[in-house]
Kinemage of the C-alpha trace (Angstrom):
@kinemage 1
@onewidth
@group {chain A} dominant
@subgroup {mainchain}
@vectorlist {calphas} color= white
{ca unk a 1} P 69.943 202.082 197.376
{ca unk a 2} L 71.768 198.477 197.153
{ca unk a 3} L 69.139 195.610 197.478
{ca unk a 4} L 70.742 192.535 197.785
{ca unk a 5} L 68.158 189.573 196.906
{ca unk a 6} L 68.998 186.134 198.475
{ca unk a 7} L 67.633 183.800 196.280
{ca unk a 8} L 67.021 179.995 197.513
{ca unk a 9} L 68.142 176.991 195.495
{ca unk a 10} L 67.417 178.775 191.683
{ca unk a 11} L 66.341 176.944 188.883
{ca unk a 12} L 67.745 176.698 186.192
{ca unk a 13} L 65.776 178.832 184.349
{ca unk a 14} L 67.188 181.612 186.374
{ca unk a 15} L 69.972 183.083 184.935
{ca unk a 16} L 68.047 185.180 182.606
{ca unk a 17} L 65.870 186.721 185.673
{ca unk a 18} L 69.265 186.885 187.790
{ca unk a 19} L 71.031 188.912 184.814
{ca unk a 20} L 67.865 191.101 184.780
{ca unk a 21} L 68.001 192.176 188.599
{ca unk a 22} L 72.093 192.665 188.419
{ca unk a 23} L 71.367 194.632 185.147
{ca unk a 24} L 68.629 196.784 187.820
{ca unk a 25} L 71.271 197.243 189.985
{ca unk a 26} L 70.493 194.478 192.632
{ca unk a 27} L 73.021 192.605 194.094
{ca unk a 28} L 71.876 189.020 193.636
{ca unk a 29} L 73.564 185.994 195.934
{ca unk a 30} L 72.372 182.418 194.992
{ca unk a 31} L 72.087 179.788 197.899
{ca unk a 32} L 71.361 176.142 197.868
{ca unk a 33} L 68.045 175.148 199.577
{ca unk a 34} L 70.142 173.789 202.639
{ca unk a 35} L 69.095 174.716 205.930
{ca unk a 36} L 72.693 175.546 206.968
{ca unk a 37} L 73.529 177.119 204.019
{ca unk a 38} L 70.134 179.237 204.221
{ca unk a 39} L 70.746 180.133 207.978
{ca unk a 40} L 74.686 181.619 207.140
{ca unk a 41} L 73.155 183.594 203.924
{ca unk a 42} L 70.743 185.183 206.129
{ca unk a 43} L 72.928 185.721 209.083
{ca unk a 44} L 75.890 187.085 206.912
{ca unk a 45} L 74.228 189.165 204.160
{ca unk a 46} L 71.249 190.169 206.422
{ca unk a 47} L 69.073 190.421 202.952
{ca unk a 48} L 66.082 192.926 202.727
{ca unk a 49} L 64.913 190.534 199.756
{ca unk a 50} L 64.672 187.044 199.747
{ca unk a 51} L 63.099 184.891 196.592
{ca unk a 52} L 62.709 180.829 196.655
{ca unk a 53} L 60.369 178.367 194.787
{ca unk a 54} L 57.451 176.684 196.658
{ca unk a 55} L 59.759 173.449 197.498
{ca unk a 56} L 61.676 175.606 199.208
{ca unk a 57} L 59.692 177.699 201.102
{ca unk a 58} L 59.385 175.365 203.670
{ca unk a 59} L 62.737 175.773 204.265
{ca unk a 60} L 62.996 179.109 204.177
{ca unk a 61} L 60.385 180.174 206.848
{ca unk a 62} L 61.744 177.897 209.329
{ca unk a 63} L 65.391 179.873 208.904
{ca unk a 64} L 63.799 182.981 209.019
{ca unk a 65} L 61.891 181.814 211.807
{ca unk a 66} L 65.008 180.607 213.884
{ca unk a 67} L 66.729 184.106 212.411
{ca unk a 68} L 63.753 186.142 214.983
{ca unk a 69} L 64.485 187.461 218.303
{ca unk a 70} L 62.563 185.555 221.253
{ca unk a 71} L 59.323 188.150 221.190
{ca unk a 72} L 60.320 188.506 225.011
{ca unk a 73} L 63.937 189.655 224.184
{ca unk a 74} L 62.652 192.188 221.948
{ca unk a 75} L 63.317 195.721 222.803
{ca unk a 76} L 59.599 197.921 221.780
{ca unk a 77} L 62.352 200.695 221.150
{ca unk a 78} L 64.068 198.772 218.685
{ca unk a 79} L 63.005 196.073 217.177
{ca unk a 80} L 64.747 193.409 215.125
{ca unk a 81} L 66.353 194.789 211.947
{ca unk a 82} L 63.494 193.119 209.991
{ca unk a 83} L 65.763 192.844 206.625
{ca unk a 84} L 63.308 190.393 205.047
{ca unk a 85} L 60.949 192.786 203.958
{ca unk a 86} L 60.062 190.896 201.575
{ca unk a 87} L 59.487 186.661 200.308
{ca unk a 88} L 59.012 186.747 196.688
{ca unk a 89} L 58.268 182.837 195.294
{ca unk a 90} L 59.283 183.317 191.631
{ca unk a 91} L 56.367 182.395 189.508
{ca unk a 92} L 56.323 178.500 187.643
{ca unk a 93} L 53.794 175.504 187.658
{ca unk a 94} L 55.159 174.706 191.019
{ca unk a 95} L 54.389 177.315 192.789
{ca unk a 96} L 51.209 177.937 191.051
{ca unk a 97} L 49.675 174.805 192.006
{ca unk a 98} L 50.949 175.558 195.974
{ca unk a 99} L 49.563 179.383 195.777
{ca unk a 100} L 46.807 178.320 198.244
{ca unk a 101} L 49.080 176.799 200.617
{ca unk a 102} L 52.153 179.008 200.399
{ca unk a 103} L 49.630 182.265 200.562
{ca unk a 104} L 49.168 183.836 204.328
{ca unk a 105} L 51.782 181.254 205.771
{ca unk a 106} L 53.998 184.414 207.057
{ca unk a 107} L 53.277 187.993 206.580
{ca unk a 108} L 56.362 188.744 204.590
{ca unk a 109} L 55.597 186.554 201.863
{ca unk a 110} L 53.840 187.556 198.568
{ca unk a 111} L 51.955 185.170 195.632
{ca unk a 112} L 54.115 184.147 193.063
{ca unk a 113} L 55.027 186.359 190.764
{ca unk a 114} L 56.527 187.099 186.792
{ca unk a 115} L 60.111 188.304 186.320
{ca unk a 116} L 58.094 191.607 185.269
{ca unk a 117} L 56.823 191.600 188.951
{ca unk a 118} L 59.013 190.656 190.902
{ca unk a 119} L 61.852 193.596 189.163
{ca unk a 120} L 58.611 196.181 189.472
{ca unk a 121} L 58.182 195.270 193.185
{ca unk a 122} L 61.805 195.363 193.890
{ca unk a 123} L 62.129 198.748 192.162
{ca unk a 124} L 59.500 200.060 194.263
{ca unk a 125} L 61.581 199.265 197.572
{ca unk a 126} L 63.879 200.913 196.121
{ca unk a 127} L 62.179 204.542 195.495
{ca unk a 128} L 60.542 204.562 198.728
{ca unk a 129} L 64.182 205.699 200.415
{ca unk a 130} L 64.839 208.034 196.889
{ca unk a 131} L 61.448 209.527 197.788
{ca unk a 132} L 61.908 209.705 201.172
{ca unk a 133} L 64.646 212.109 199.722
{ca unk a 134} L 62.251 213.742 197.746
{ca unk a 135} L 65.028 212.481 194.767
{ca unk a 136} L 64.292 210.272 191.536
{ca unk a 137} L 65.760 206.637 191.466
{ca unk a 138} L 68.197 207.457 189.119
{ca unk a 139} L 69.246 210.320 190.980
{ca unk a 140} L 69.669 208.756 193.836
{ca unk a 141} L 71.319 205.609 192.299
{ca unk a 142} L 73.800 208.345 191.003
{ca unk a 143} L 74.509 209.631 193.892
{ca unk a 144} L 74.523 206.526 196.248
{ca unk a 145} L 76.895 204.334 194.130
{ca unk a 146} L 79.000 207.132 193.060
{ca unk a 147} L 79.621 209.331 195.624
{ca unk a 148} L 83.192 209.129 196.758
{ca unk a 149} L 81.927 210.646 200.265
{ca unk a 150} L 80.522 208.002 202.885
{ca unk a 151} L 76.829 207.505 203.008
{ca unk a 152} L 75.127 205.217 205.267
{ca unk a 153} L 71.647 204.749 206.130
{ca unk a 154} L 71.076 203.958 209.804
{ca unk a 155} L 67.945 203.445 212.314
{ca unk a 156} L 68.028 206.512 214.627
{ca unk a 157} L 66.909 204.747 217.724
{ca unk a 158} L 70.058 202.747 218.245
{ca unk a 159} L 72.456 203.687 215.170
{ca unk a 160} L 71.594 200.602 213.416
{ca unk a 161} L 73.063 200.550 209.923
{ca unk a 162} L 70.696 199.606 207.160
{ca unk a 163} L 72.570 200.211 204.065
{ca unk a 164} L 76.098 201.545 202.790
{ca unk a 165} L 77.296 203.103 199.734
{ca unk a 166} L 81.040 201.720 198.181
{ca unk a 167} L 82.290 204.992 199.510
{ca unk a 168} L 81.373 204.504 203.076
{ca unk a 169} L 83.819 200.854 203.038
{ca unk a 170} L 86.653 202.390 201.254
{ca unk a 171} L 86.712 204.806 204.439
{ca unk a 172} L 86.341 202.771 206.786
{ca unk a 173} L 87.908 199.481 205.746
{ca unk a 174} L 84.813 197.507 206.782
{ca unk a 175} L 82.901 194.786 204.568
{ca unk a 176} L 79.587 195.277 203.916
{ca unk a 177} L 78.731 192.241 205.363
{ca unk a 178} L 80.570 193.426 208.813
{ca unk a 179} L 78.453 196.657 209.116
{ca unk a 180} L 75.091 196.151 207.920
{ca unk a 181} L 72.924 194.897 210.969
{ca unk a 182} L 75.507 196.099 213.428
{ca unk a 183} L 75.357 199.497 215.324
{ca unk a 184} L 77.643 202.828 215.251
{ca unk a 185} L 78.480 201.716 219.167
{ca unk a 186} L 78.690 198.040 218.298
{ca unk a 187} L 81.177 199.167 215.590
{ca unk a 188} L 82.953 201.874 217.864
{ca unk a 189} L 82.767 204.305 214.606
{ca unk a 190} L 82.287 207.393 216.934
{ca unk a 191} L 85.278 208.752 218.731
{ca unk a 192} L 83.004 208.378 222.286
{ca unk a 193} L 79.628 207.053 222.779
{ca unk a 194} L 78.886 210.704 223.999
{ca unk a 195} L 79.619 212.410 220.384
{ca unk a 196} L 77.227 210.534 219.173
{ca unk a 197} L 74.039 211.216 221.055
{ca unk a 198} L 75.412 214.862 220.337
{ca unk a 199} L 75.224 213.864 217.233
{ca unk a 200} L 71.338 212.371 217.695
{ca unk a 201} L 69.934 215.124 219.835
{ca unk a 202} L 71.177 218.081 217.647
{ca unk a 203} L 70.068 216.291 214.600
{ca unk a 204} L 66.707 215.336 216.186
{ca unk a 205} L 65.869 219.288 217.477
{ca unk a 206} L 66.995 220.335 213.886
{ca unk a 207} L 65.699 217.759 211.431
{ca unk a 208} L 69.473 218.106 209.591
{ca unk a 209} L 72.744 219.440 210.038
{ca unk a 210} L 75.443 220.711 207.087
{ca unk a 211} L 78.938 219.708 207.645
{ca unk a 212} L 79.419 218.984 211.234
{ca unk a 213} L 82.835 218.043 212.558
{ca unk a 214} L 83.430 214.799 213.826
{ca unk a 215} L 86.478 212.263 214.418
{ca unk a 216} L 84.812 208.632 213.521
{ca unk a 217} L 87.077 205.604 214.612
{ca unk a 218} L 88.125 203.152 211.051
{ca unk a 219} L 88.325 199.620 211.307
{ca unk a 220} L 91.966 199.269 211.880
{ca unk a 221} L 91.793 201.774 214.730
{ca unk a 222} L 93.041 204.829 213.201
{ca unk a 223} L 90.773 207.926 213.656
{ca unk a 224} L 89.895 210.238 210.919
{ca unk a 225} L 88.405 213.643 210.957
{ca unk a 226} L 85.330 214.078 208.517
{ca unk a 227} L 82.477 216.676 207.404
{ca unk a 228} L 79.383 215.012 208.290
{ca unk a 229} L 75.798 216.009 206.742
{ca unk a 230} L 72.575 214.420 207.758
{ca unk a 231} L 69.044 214.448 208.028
{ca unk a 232} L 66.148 212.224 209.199
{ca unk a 233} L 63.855 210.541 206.808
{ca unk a 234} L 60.955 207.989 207.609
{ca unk a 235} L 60.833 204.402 206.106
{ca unk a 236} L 58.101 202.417 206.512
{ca unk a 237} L 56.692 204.539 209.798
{ca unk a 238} L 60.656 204.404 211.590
{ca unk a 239} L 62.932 207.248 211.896
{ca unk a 240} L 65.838 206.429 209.894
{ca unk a 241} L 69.507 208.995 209.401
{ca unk a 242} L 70.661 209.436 205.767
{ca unk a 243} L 74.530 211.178 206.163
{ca unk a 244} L 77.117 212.050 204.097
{ca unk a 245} L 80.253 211.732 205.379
{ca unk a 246} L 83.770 213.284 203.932
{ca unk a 247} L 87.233 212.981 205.208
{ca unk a 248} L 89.109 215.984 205.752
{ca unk a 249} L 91.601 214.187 207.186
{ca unk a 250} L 94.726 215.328 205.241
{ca unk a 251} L 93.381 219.166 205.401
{ca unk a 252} L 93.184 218.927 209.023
{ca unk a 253} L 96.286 217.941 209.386
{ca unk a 254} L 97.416 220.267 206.836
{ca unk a 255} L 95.954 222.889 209.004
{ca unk a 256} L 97.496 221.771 212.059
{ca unk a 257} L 100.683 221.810 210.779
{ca unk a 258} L 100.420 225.241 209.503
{ca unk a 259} L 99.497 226.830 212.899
{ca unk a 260} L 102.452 225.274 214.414
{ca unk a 261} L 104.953 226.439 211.608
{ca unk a 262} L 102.916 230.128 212.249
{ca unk a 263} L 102.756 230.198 215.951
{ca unk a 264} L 106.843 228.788 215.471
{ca unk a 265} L 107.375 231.670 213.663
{ca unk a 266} L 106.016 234.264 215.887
{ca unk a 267} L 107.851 232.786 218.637
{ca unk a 268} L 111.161 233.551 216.233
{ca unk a 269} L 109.780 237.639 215.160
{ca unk a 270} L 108.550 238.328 218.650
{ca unk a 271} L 112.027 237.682 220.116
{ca unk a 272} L 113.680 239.175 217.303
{ca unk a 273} L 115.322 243.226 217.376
{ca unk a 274} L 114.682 243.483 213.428
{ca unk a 275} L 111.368 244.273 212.138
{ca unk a 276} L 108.897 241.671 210.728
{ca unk a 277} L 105.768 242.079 209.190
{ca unk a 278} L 103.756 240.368 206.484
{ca unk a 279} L 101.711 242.241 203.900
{ca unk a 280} L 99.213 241.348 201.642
{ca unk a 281} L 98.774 242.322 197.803
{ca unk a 282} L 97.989 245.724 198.597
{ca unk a 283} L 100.869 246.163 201.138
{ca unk a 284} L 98.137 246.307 204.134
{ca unk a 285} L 99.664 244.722 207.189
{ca unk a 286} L 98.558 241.590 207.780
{ca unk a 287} L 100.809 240.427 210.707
{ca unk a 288} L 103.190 243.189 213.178
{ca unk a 289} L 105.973 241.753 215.602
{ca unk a 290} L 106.343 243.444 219.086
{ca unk a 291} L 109.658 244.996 217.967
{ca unk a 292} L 107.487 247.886 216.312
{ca unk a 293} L 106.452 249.085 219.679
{ca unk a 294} L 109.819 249.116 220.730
{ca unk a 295} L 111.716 250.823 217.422
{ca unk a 296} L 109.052 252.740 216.192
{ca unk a 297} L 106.967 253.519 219.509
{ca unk a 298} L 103.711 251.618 217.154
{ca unk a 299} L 100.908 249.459 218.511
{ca unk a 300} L 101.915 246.081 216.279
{ca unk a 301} L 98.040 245.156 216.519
{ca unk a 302} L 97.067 248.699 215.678
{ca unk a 303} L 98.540 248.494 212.328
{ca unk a 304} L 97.313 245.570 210.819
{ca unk a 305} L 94.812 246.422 208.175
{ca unk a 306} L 96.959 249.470 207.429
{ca unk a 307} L 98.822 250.241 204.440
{ca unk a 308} L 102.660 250.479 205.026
{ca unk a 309} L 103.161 253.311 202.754
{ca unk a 310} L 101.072 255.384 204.999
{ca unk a 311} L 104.438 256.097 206.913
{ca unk a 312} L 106.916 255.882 204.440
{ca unk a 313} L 108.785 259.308 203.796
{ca unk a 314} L 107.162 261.159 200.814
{ca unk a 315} L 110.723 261.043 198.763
{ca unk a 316} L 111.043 257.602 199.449
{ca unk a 317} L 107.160 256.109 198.993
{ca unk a 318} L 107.730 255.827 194.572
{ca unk a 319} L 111.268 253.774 195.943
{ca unk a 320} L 109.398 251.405 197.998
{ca unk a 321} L 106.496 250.758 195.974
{ca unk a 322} L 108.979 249.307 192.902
{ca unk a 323} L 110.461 247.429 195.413
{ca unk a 324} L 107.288 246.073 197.080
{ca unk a 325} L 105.953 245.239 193.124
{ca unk a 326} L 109.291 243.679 192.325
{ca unk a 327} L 109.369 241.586 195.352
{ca unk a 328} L 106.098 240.100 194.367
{ca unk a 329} L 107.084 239.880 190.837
{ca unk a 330} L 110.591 238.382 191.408
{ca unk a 331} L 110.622 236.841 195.003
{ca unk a 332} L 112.366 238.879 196.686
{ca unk a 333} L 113.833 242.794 196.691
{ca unk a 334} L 115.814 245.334 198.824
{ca unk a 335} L 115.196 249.174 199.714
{ca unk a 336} L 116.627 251.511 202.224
{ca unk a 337} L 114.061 254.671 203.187
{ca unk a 338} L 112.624 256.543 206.238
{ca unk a 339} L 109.747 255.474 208.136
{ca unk a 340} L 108.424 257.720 210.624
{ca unk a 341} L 108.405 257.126 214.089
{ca unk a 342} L 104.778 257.939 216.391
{ca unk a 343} L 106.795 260.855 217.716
{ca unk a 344} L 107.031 262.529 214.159
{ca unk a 345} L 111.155 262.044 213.555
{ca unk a 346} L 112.366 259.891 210.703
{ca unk a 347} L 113.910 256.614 210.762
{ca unk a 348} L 116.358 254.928 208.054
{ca unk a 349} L 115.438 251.368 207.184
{ca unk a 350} L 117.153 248.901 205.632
{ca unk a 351} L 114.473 246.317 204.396
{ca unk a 352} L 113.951 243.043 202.517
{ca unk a 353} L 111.252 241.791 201.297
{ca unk a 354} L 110.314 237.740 199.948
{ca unk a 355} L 107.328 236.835 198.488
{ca unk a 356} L 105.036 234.369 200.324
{ca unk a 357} L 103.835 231.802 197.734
{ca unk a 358} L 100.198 230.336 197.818
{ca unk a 359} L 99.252 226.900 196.990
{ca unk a 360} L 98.405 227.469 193.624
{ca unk a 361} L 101.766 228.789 192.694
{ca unk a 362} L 101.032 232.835 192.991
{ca unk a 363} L 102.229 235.228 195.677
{ca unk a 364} L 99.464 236.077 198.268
{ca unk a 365} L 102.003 238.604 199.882
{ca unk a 366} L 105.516 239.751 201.696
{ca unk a 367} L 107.280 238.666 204.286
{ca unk a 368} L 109.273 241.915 205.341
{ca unk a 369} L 112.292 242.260 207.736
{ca unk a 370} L 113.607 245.532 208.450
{ca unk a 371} L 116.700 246.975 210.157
{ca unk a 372} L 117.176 250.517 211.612
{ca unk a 373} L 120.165 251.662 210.321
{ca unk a 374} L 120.230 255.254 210.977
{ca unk a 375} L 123.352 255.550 212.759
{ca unk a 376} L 124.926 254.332 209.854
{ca unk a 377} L 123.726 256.774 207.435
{ca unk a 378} L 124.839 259.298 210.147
{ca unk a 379} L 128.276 257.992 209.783
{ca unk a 380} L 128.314 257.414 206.298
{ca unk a 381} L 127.474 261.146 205.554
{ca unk a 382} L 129.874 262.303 207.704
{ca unk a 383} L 132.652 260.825 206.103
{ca unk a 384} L 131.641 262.268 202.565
């Protein structure tokens, strides 16, 4: 889980603490004790850490005291985002000799402490969410920072986001700095404000859910379909969402566009006099057109799961096996042979057969397309 540490007006004896937190995996951002300057760090980057010597504490209370909500605007359902979990006064003769006065003046705010302390403490903020997840640090770390999916950790009262992962604003095309404090409805991420207490009251009766489909909104407006997987975790005593999101996007629209090339296509073999069919590697039937019912006096619906050599003259069955094997071999082959019709007498076929071609490059079947063509074996045997 990203930490980002705000630290106030560092001296400059810093760098080698600040190189020590990056190496941890904090993000550190280094302000100048200026009330303005303070204000806009906490308002933009909404920190969860916050670190300043004891000349600038001063300071720094009275931003984070302007920062609060009026206790009578506060909603007991949701209260303020808290991000400044915690004060940490980086220890030096400074702030040692102002312990007594520093100490107690706001909850949030610890003694001073060593660059060994203050990384310890900052780890354990840390683990509480990767334990929460019943994961190790590391693991989590892993997983957090490099997942391409979209995780976000959010409040589950309101949908307030709490933290990101990289993956979550390459989706999306938001900043961190424009999501975290915000909620899902402030940010319109939800197709409707109704999917997501869906969303809420499934997950809440359930505890999780595994790869739920959803349409979330991006920044620039354009909606995306996703996979979404959640479950509810507890940070210090609040109900909190941890979800994985993935974008299916491009296979839903794959998906899309192959039902309307299929249902185009049985528009075409349903108004068609030849026979169509589509068989799979064992030559079972896999898809009938009406024109069976017609020619053949076969339920099309009836047949599919049957093998098409079931009906297939006995002298002709070897014939249209090699021809079935060669169409899936070569891409394509041509047979004439009987097929019987449901009243028992024998009809002359002339078929074709192409091979349909999977996405890995190997035939999953054969499109078929036969023509009776009896009366012209009548007529060619009665000329010889």
């Amino acid at each position: 889980m990203l930490i980002p540490v705000l630290w106030i007006d560092p001296p400059e004896s810093g760098p080698g603490l600040a190189a020590r937190l990056s190496a941890a995996g904090f993000e550190v951002v280094a302000v100048a004790s200026v009330p303005a300057a303070i204000q806009q760090a906490l308002a933009d980057r909404r920190p969860r850490v916050v670190m300043a010597r004891a000349g600038a504490m001063s300071l720094l209370l009275a931003a984070l005291r302007d920062a609060a909500q009026p206790p009578a605007a506060q909603d007991p359902a949701n209260p303020p985002i808290d991000p400044f979990r915690l004060v940490i006064i980086p220890a030096d003769a400074e702030a040692t000799a102002a312990r007594d006065a520093i100490a107690g003046a706001d909850a949030g705010v610890v003694e001073p402490l060593t660059a060994d302390a203050i990384i310890s403490r900052l780890r354990f903020l840390r683990t509480q969410t990767a334990e929460a997840l019943g994961l190790s640090e590391d693991r989590f770390a892993l997983a957090f920072f490099g997942s391409p999916d979209a995780i976000n950790l959010n409040r589950v009262t309101d949908g307030l986001y709490v933290d990101v992962n990289p993956g979550f604003l390459a989706l999306t095309g938001y900043t961190r700095e424009e999501v975290i404090g915000r909620t899902s409805l402030e940010l319109n991420i939800w197709e409707t404000p109704a999917h997501r207490a869906a969303f809420v009251d499934r997950l809440s009766r359930d505890q999780r859910i595994d790869n739920m489909e959803a349409s979330f909104r991006m920044k620039d407006g354009f909606m995306r379909t996703a996979l979404i997987s959640a479950r509810i975790i507890v940070l210090q005593g609040q109900a909190h969402v941890i979800s994985v999101t993935r974008d299916i996007s491009d296979k839903k629209q794959a998906e899309l566009a192959l039902q309307a090339s299929e249902a185009r296509f049985r528009r075409i073999t349903e108004n068609m006099s030849d026979l169509v069919a589509e068989l799979d590697l064992q030559g079972r039937f896999r898809y009938v057109c009406p024109a069976y019912r017609q020619t053949l006096g076969l339920d099309p619906e009836a047949l599919v799961g049957q093998l098409a050599f079931e009906r297939v003259h006995p002298e002709d069955v070897e014939l249209v096996r090699r021809a079935f094997v060669h169409g899936l071999t070569n891409g394509d082959a041509g047979v004439e042979f009987r097929y019987q019709h449901a009243d028992g007498r024998w009809i002359w076929f002339q078929t074709t057969g192409h091979a349909v071609i999977g996405g890995d490059g190997r035939p999953e079947g054969v499109v078929i397309a036969s023509r009776d063509i009896s009366e012209r074996r009548r007529d060619r045997k009665s000329v010889v």
